[in-house]
N, C-alpha and C positions, 0 to 999 in steps of 0.2 A: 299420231301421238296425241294430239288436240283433243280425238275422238274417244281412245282408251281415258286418258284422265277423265271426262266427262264422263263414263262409265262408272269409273273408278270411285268417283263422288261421291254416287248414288247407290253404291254395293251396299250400304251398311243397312239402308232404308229396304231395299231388293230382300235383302236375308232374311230381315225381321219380319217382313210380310208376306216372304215367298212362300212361308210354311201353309199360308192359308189359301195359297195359290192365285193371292191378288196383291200386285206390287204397288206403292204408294208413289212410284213411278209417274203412273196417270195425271197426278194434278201437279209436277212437273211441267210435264204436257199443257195440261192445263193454264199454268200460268203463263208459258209461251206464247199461247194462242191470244191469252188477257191481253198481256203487250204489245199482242202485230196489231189485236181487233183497237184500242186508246190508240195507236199511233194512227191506225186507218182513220178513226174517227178525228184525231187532230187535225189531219189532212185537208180531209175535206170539209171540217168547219171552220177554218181559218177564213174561208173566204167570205162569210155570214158576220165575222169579228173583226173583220177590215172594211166592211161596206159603208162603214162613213166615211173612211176616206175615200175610199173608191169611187163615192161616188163623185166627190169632188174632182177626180181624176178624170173622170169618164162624163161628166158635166151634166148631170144629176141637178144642178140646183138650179141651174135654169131651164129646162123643163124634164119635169118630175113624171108627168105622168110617161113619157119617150121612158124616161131612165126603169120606171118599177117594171116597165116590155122586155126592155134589154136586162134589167138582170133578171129577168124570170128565164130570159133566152140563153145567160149564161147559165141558169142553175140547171137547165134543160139538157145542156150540151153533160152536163157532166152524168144527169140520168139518162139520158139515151145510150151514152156509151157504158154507161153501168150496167146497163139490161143487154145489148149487144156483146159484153166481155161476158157475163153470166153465163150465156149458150155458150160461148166457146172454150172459157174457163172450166168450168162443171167439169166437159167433156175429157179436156184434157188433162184433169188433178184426176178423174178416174181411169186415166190410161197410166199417165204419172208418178198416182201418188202425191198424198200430202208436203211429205218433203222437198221434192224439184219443184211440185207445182206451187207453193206458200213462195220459195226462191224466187221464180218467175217473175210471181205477181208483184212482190215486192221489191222487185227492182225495178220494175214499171212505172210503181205509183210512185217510191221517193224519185228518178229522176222527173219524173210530171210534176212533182209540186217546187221542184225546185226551179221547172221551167217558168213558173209564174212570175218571177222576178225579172221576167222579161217582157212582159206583154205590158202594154201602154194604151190599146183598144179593147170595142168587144169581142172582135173578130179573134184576138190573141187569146184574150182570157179564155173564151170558147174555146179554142183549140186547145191549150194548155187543161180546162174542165174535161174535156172529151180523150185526153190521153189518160188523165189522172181516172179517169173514170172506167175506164176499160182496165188499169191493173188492178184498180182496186176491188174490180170485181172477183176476185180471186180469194180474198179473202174469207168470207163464208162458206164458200164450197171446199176448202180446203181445209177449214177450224172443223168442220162438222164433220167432213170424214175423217181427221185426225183423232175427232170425239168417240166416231161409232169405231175406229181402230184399238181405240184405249178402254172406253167405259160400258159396262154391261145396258143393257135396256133400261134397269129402276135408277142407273146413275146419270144418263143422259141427258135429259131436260137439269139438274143440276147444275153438271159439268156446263151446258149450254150456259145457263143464266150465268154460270161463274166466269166465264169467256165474255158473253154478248155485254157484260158489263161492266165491260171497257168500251163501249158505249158511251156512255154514262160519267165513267171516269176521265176519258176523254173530254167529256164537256165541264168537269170539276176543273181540269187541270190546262183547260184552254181559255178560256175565261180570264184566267190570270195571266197564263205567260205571254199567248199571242198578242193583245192589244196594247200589253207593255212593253212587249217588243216593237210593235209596230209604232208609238208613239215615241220611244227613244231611239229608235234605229231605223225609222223606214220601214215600211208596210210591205215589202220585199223582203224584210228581216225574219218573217212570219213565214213564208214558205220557205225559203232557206232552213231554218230551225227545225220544219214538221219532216221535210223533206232527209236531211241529215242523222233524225230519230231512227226512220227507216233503213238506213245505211247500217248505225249503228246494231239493230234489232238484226238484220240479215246477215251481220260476222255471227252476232250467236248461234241462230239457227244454223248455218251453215259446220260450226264446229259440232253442234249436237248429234251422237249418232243416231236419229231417229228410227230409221229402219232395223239396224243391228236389233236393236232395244228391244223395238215393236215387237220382234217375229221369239223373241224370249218371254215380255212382260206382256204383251199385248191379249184385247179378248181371246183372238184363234188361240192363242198359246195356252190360255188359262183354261179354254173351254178342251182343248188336246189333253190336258194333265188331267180333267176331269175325266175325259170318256177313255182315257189311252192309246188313245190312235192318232195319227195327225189329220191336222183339220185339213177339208178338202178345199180346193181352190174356189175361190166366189164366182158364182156364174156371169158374164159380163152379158148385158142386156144391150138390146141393141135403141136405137133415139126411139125409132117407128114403133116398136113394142112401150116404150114408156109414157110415149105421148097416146096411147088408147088406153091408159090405166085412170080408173076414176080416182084412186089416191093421189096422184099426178096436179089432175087440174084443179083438186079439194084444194090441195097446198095451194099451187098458182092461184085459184078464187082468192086464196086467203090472204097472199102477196101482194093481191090488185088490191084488194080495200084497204087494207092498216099499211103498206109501206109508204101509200101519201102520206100518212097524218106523222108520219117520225119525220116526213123530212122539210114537213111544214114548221115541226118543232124548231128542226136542227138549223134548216137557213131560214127562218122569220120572224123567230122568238126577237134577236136581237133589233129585229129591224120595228118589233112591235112594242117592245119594251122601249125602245129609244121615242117613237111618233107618240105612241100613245099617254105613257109615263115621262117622257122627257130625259129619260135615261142616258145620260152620254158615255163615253166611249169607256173611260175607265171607271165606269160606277158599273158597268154591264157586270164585272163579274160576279159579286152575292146575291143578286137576283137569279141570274143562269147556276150559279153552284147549288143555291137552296133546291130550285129544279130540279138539276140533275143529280141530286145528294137522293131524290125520290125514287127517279131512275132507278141508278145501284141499288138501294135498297127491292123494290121491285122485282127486278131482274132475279138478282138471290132468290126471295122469297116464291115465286113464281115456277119458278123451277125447281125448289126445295118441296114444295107446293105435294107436286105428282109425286115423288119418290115417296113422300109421308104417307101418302092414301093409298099406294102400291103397297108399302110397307103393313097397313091396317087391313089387305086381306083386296082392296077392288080391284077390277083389272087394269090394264094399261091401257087400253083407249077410255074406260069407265074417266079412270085418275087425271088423263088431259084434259078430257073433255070440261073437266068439273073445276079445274084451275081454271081454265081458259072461260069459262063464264064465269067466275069471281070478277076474274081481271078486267070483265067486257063490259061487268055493271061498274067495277070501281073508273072504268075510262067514262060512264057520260056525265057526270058532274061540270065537267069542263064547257059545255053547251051553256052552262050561266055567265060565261067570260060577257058575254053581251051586256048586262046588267050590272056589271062588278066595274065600279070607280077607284078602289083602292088598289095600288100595285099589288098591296100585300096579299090580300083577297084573292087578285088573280097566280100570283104565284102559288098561293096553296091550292087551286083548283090546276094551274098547269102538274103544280109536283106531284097530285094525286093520277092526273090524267098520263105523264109519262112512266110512274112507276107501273099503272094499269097494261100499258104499252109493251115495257119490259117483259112483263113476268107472262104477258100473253104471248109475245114472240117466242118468248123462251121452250113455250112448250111448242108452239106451232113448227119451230125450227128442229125440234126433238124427231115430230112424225115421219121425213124421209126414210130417216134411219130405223124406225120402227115400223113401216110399211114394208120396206125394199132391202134389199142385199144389200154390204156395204159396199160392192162394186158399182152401184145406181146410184149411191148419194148423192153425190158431188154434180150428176147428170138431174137429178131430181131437182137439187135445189138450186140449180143452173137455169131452169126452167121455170121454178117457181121467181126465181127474182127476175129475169127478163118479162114478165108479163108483171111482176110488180111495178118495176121500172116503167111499162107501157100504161099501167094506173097513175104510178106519180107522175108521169113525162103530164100527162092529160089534166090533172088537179093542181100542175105548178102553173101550167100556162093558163088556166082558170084562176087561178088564184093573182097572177100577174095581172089581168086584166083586170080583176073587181075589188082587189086590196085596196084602194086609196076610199073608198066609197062603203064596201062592206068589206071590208078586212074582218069585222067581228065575228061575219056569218061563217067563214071557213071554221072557225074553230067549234062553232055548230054540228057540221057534215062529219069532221073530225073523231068527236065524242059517240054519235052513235054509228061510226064503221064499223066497231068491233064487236057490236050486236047483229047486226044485219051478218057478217064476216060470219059468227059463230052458229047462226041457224040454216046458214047454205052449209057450212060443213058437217052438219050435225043431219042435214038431207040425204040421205041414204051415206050414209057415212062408210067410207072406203076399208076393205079386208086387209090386214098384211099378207103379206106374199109368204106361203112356206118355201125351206128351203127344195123341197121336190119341185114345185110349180117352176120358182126360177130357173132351177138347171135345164127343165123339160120347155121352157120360152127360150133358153140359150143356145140346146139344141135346136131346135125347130126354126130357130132365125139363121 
């Protein structure tokens, strides 16, 4: 019954746009995806907006340099297991499905953050980073096939940036509630809250009938009414066939250089805003919202970006391509952080640097689904974020080591990733796959 009314909702919207045989259904969709992607992000920056106390808890202020090893080693536990759930996750949301596999993961992560209310060591919090890490890896592989399920090729990097930028708004709306939480109620009160979100987020999805909807509203259905036949099954690709595609490892190059520099943002901003500005605990949040107010904007625009310049006539890897180096020049500004005295200063080169960030994922996240089948997606970008993860695993415990001393220099390495990023992928730059090719690799495997 839960399911018909949720139908039922959405009929009026269905009629009016069905006649043009594309339902406005999509960005539905869409905003679902908004909400798991801010709750994922709340999740796991909670622990970046608690680390003044934490460190007091964990004895941080008598010796510092011990404590910045051990939380590198904590933030490691959580990217190691991010890149290990990625291989497995991908795999499974395209045997799946978006809909069971989003469930999954998302029961994963909120009971993993809620486990953190328990941990008193590093050896806990680790553990508790490394469960939180492996569900939350679910999340992207399952937004982006639910994207390439719902939105045509020129809407994708949109849809993307309009999802990935809950991101973003995550960091708008963590800023404020977590360290007020934790400062009136316990620092425990903070993953309680993020953890509960997700609970919350999973009764929705769960009464949504996704599937029903899809196989009515969805591209196959929309691209059936066009040609009048029903659309044929997606070829399922096998790991060993995707892992010898050079589209494949373009992404994964692309995943090793820029996913450090997000999550250098996401767990260091505040610990750099606090050492270097003096920033304390509730003053963090207008500095991290003016930031990530850049983000969002970004993100949109970055992705709006491609569809504009698809729409003026160039092609679809032409229209990536040409976003994604906007966005690589507007990330190296950031490399003056070195020279910059004023917070304010540095915050306008961070807010430029993460917007640049944004709207360059946005399209880099678009390419699986515009290379591959959409039965590869979720396996594609399963593999690009585990070899991201094995870039950040490697740049956090560098950055662990040299932060008290050159902390200013990471944000150097940071600003021109997405240059060096953009001219490997632009190096013999990868074909999409016709639909004949993959059926003829599906057979043959």
């Amino acid at each position: 019954m839960n399911g018909q009314r949720a139908a039922a909702s959405v009929s009026g919207a269905n009629n009016a746009s069905g006649r043009s045989g594309r339902s406005n259904l999509r960005w539905v969709v869409c905003g679902l995806l908004f909400l798991a992607t801010t709750i994922n992000y709340m999740d796991r920056s909670a622990l970046g907006l608690v680390e003044p106390i934490l460190r007091h808890v964990l004895g941080g202020d008598l010796h510092p340099d011990l404590y910045n090893r051990q939380y590198s080693d904590i933030v490691i536990c959580f990217i190691a297991a991010y890149g290990i759930g990625l291989l497995i996750t991908g795999r499974i949301i395209d045997r799946v499905g978006a809909k069971v596999g989003y469930a999954l993961s998302i029961t994963l992560w909120g009971l993993a953050s809620i486990s953190h209310i328990f941990a008193r060591s590093v050896v806990a919090f680790g553990a508790a980073r490394f469960a939180l890490g492996l569900g939350e890896a679910g999340n992207f592989p399952a937004a982006l096939k639910a994207t390439a399920d719902w939105f045509p090729a020129e809407e994708r990097a949109l849809a993307t940036g309009l999802f990935n930028s809950g991101t973003s708004a995550a960091s708008l709306v963590a800023p404020l509630l977590i360290p007020w939480m934790a400062v009136h109620y316990g620092w425990q009160s903070a993953f309680l809250t993020t953890g509960s979100l997700s609970m919350i987020w999973l009764a929705g999805w769960l009464i949504f009938p996704y599937n029903r909807l899809r196989k009515k509203y969805g591209v196959a259905a929309v691209e059936s009414q066009k040609k009048e036949k029903p659309p044929e099954s997606a070829p399922r690709l096998s790991m060993k066939f995707l892992l010898k595609k050079r589209g494949t490892w373009n992404f994964a190059f692309s995943k090793f250089m820029t996913d450090p520099v997000w999550w250098l943002y996401l767990f260091w901003l505040p610990k750099f805003f606090n050492e270097r500005f003096h920033v304390n605990m509730l003053g963090m949040g207008l500095p991290l919202i003016v930031v990530y107010i850049g983000s969002t904007v970004g993100s949109i625009v970055g992705g709006w970006l491609a569809g504009f310049l698809m729409k003026r006539g160039y092609s679809l890897q032409t229209s990536r391509r040409l976003a994604m180096m906007i966005c690589a020049f507007c990330a190296t500004p950031v490399v003056l952080i070195p020279v910059v005295h004023s917070l304010w200063h540095a915050i306008g080169l961070l807010c430029l640097a993460t917007a640049a960030h944004q709207g360059f994922s946005s399209n880099l996240l678009s390419t699986p689904s515009d290379l591959f089948p959409t039965s590869a997606v979720g396996t594609v970008v399963g593999i690009g974020g585990a070899v991201g993860a094995v870039g950040s695993t490697l740049f956090t415990t560098l950055v662990g080591i040299v932060w008290r001393k050159y902390s200013l220099l990471v944000f150097v390495a940071g600003g021109f990733a997405y240059l060096i990023t953009l001219m490997a992928f632009q190096w013999r730059p990868p074909v999409p796959m016709t639909d004949e090719e993959a059926r003829a690799a599906a057979v043959s495997a």
